[in-house]
C-alpha positions in Angstrom: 13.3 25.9 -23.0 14.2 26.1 -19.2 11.7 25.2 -16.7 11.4 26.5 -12.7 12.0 23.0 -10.9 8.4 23.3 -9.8 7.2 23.8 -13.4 9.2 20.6 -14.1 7.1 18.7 -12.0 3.8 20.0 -12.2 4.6 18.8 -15.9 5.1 15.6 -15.3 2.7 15.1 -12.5 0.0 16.0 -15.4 1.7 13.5 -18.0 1.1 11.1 -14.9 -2.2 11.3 -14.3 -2.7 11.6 -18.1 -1.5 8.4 -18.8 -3.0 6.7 -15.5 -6.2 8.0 -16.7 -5.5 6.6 -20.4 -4.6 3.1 -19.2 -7.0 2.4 -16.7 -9.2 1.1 -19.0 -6.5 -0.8 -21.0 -5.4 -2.5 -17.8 -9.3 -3.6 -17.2 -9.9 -4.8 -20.6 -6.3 -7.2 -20.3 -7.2 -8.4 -17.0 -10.5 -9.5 -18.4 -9.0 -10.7 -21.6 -6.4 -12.7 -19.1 -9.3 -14.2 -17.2 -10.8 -15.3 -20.2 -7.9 -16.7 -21.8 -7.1 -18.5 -17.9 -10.6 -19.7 -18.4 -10.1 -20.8 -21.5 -6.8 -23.0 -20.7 -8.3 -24.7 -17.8 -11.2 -26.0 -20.4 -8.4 -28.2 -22.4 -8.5 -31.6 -23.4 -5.2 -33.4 -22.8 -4.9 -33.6 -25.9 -5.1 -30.2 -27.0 -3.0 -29.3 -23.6 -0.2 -31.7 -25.1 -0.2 -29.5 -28.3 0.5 -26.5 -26.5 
């Protein structure tokens, strides 16, 4: 299947937003799951930093 060059990239100025729109929330969720883990690290013991 042949596309015109300006069917070509209104096709994959959709996918774009598409998958902007799909991993928006993915992005929030791991910057909250890498605050919480950040969080998390800073709590250590020595001792449990040493183990890591």
């Amino acid at each position: 299947m042949s596309f015109e060059p300006r069917d070509y990239l209104r096709h994959i100025l959709i996918e774009a937003d598409y998958l902007l729109d799909r991993s928006a929330d993915l992005t929030q969720s791991r910057a909250r799951l890498a605050e919480r883990l950040l969080e998390s690290l800073e709590n250590l013991t020595p001792e449990e930093n040493a183990r890591i």
